[in-house]
C-alpha positions as CSV (number, residue, x, y, z in Angstrom):
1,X,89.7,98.2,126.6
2,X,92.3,95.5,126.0
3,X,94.6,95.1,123.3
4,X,93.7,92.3,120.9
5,X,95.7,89.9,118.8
6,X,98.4,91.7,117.2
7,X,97.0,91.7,113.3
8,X,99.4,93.2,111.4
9,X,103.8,94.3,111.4
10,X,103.6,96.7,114.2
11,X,105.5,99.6,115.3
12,X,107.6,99.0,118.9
13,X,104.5,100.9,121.0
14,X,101.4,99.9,119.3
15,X,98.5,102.0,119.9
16,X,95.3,101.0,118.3
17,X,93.4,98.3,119.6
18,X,91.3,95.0,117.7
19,X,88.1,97.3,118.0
20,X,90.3,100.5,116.3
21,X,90.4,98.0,113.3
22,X,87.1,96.7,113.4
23,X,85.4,100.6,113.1
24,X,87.9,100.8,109.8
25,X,86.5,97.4,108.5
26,X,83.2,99.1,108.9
27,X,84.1,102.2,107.1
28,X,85.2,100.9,104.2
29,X,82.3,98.3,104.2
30,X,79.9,101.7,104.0
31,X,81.6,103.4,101.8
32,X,83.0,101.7,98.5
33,X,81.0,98.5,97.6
34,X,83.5,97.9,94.9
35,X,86.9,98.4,96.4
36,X,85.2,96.4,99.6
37,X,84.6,93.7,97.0
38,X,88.0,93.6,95.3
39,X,89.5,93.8,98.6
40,X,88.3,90.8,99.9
41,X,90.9,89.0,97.7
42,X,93.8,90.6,98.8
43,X,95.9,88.4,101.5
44,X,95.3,89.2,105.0
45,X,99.1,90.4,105.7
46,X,97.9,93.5,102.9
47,X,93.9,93.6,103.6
48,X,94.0,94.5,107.7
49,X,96.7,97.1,107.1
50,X,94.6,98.3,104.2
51,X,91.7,98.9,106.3
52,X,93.1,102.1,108.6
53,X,94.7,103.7,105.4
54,X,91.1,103.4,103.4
55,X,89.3,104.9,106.7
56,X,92.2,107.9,107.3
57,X,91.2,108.8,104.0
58,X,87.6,108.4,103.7
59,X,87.4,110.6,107.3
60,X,90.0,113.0,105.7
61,X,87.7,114.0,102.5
62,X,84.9,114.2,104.8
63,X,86.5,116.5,106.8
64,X,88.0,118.8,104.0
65,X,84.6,118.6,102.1
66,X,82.4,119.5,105.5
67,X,84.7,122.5,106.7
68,X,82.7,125.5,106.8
69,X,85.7,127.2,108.9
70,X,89.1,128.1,107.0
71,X,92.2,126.0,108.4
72,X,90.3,122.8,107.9
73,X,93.1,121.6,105.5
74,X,96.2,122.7,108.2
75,X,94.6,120.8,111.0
76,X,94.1,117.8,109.5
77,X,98.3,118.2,108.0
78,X,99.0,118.6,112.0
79,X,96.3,115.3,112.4
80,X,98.3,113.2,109.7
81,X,101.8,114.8,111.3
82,X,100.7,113.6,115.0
83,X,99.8,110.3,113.4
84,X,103.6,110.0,111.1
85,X,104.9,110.5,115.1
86,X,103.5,108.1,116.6
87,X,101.1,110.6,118.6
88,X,98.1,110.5,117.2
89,X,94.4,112.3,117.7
90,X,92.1,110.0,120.1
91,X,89.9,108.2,117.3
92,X,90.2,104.7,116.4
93,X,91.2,105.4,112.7
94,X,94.0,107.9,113.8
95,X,95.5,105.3,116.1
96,X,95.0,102.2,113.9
97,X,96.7,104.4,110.8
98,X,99.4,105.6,113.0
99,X,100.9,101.9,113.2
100,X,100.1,101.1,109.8
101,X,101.7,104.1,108.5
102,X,105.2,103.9,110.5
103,X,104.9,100.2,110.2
104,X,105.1,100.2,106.5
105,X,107.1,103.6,106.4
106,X,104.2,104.6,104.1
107,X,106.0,108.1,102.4
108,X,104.3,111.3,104.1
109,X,104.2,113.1,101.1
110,X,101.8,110.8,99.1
111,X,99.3,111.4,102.0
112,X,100.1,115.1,101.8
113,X,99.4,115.0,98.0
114,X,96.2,113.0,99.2
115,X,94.9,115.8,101.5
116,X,96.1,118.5,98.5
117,X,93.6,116.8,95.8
118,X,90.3,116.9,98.8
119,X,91.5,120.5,99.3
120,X,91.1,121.2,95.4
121,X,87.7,119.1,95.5
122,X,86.5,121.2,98.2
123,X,87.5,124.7,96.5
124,X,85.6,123.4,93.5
125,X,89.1,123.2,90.9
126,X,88.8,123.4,87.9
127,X,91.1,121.6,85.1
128,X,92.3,123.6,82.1
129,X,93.7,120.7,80.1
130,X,94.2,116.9,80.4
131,X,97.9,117.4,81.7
132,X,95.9,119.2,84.6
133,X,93.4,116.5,85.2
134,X,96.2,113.9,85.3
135,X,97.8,116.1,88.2
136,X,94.4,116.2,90.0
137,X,93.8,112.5,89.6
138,X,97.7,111.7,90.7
139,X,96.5,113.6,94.1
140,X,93.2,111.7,94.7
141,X,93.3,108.7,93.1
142,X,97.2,107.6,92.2
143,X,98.1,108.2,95.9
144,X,96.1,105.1,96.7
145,X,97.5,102.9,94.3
146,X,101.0,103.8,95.1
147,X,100.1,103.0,99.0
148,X,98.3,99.9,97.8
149,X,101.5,98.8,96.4
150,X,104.0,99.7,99.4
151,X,101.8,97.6,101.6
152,X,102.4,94.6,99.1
153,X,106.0,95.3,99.8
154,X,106.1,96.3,96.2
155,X,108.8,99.8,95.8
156,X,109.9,99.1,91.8
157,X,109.7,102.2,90.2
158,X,108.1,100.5,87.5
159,X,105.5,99.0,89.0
160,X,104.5,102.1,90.7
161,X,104.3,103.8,87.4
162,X,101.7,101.4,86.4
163,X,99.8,101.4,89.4
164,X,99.7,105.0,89.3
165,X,98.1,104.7,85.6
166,X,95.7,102.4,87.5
167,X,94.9,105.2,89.7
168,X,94.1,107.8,87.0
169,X,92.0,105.5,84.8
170,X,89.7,104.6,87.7
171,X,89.4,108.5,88.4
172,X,88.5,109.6,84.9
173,X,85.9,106.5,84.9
174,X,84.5,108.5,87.7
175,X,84.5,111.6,86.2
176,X,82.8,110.1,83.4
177,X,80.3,108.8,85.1
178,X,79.6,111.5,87.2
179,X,79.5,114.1,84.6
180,X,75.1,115.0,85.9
181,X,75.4,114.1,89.0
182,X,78.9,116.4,89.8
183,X,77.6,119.6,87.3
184,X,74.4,119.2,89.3
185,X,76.5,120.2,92.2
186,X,78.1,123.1,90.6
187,X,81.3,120.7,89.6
188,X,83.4,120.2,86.3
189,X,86.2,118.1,86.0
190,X,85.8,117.4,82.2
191,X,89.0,119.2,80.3
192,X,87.5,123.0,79.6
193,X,89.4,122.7,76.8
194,X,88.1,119.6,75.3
195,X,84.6,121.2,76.5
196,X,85.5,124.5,74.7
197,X,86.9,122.8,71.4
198,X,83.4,120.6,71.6
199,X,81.4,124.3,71.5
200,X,79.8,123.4,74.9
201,X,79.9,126.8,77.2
202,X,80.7,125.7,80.7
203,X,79.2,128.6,82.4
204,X,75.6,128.3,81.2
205,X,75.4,124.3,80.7
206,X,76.3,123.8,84.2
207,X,73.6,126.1,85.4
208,X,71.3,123.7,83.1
209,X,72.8,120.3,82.5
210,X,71.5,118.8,79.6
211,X,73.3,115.7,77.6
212,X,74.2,117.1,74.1
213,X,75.9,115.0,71.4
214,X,78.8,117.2,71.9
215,X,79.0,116.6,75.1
216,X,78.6,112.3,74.6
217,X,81.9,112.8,72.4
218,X,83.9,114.9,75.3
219,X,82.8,112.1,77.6
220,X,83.6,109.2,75.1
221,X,87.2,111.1,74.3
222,X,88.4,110.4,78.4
223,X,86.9,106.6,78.4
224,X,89.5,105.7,75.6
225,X,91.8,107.9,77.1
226,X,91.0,105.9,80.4
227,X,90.8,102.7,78.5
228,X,94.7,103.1,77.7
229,X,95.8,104.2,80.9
230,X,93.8,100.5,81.9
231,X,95.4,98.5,79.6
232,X,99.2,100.2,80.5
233,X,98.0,99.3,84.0
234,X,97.9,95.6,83.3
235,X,101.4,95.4,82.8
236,X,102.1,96.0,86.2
237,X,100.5,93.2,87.4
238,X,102.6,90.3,87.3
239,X,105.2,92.8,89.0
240,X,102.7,92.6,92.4
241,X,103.1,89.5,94.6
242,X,101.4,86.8,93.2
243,X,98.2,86.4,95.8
244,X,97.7,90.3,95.2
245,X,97.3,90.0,91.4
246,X,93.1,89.0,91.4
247,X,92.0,92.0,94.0
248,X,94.3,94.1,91.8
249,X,92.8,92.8,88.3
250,X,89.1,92.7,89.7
251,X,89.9,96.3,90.8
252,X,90.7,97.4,87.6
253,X,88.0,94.8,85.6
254,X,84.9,96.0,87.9
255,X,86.2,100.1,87.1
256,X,86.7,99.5,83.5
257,X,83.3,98.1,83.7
258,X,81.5,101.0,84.5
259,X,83.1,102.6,81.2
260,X,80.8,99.9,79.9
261,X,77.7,100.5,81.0
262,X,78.8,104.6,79.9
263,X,79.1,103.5,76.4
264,X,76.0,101.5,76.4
265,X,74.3,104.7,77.4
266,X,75.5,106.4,74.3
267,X,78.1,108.3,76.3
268,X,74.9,110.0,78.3
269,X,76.3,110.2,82.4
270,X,73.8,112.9,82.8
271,X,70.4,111.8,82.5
272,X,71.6,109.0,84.7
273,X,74.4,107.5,86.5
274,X,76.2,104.3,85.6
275,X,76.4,101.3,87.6
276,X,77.9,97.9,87.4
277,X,74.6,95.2,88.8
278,X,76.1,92.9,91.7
279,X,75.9,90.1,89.6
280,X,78.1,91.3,87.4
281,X,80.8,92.0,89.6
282,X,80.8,88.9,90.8
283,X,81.6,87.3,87.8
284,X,84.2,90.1,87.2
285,X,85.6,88.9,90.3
286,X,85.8,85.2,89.3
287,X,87.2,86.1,85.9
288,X,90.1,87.7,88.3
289,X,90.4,84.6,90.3
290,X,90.8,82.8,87.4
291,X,92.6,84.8,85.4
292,X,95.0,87.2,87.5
293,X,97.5,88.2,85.5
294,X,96.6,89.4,81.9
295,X,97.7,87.1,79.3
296,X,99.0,89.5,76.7
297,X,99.5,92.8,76.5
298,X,98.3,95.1,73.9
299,X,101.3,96.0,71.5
300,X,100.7,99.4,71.4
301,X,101.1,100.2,74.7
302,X,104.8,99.2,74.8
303,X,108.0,97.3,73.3
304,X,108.9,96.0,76.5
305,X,106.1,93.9,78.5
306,X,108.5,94.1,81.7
307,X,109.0,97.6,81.8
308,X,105.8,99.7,79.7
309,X,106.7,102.9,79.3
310,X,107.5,106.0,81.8
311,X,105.3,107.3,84.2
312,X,103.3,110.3,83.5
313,X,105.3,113.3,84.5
314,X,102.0,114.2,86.6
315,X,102.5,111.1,88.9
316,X,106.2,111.1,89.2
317,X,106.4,112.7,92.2
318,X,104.7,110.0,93.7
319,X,107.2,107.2,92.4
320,X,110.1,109.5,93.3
321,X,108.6,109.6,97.1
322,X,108.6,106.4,97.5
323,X,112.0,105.5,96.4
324,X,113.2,108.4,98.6
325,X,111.0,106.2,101.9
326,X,112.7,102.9,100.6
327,X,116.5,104.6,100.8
328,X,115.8,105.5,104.5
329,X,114.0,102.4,105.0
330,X,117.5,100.1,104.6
């Protein structure tokens, strides 16, 4: 097989080929209509690099969620640690991730904090309190927004921040919306103690999930909590290169969306699952094109429109990582 075009800033020895890039086109084609959608109005020099980073991950929760075998979660470190030195495992997404990551000195610890949040899916985690669902969704959802970024060029520690509250809002929407579908599966991410102050017993309800009024308050309580983190988000967005902004702001439109669709259910993400129609996204995605960069932002969320205000603690870690990949990047 024969190298192809050179498609994106390469390391000195390249080692994934035009056809290594195509199967992670395909990947994330399968599996994330939405982000497939909002990624289509990204700039090429940020969408092809994308592409290997989006299938490394999607191939790494597969494989932490499939292991039947302990030491599923140390082989795929050693995996991500051959790929970081330029050796990596003899799959088209390990090779085309490999010169993506050392090409944008992507920071090895966000991908480590990655493959920590699949490991705490797979072991079927539980979160105490919102503080610790915040630190759940910094590992499995964050991480991508703060890689998102780096392959913008983007290293502010304040625009990291925010895409790291982008991150965690689009998780909780999940969570909201999956509340059936993932206590169906013997899953909880809702706060126990939000659950426990709502007089809902975890044990028995997820043996028999039923929607409950109680329960349509607990799930209503993270959509506005979701719905701040959203609107904190926007003020990141005029700090992102300009032809980033609409895949970005569609992003976080189309998510917010399914919060929608949630409410319009009476908070009920049990007796069935929220979805945003096609057509609907599409007009969410010309509304970004149009509109990109939010006009104002809310005054609530914070004095200063340039800055918004600090990261959450449970995300710092993140930021800090990739300030400390930037310093040894110069």
């Amino acid at each position: 097989m024969t190298l192809g075009a050179p498609l994106l800033p390469l390391p000195a020895e390249r080692t994934a080929t035009a056809d290594d890039l195509a199967a992670c086109r395909e990947l994330l084609r399968k599996g994330s209509k939405s982000f497939f959608a909002a990624s289509l109005l990204l700039p090429k020099r940020v969408r092809v690099p994308m592409l290997p980073v989006y299938a490394f991950c999607r191939v790494a929760d597969d494989v932490v969620d499939q292991a039947s075998e302990p030491g599923a979660v140390e082989a795929l470190q050693a995996r991500l640690a051959a790929a970081y030195e330029g050796n990596p495992h003899d799959s088209p997404v390990d090779r085309a991730f490999s010169d993506v990551a050392r090409a944008h000195d992507l920071p090895r610890a966000v991908m480590e904090a990655l493959i920590e949040g699949f490991a705490w899916d797979a072991a079927g985690r539980r979160y105490e309190t919102l503080s610790d669902l915040h630190a759940y969704c910094a590992r499995v959802a964050s991480t991508v927004g703060v890689i998102m970024s780096v392959l913008m060029g983007v290293r502010d520690p304040k625009a990291l921040a925010r895409a790291c509250d982008l991150g965690v809002a689009m998780q909780l929407t999940n969570i909201a919306r999956d509340v059936g579908e993932d206590a169906r599966n013997g899953r909880v991410y809702l706060p126990l103690a939000w659950l426990e102050e709502a007089g809902i017993d975890v044990e028995p309800w997820v043996a028999r999930p039923v929607f409950t009024a109680a329960l349509g308050g607990v799930v209503e309580r993270l959509l506005r909590h979701a719905s701040g983190l959203y609107a904190r988000a926007d003020l990141g967005i005029p700090m992102l290169p300009r032809d980033c902004r609409a895949s970005i702001r569609a992003a976080s439109l189309i998510y917010a969306d399914i919060g929608r669709v949630v409410f319009g259910a009476g908070f009920d993400s049990v007796t069935s699952r929220a979805y945003v129609p096609l057509g609907r996204k599409l007009w969410l995605l010309l509304r970004a094109l149009a509109a990109p960069t939010p006009r104002v932002p809310l005054p609530h969320v914070a004095r200063d429109a340039q800055v918004g205000p600090p990261a959450l603690p449970e995300v710092q870690f993140l930021v800090d990582a990739c300030a400390r990949s930037n310093r040894r990047g110069r």
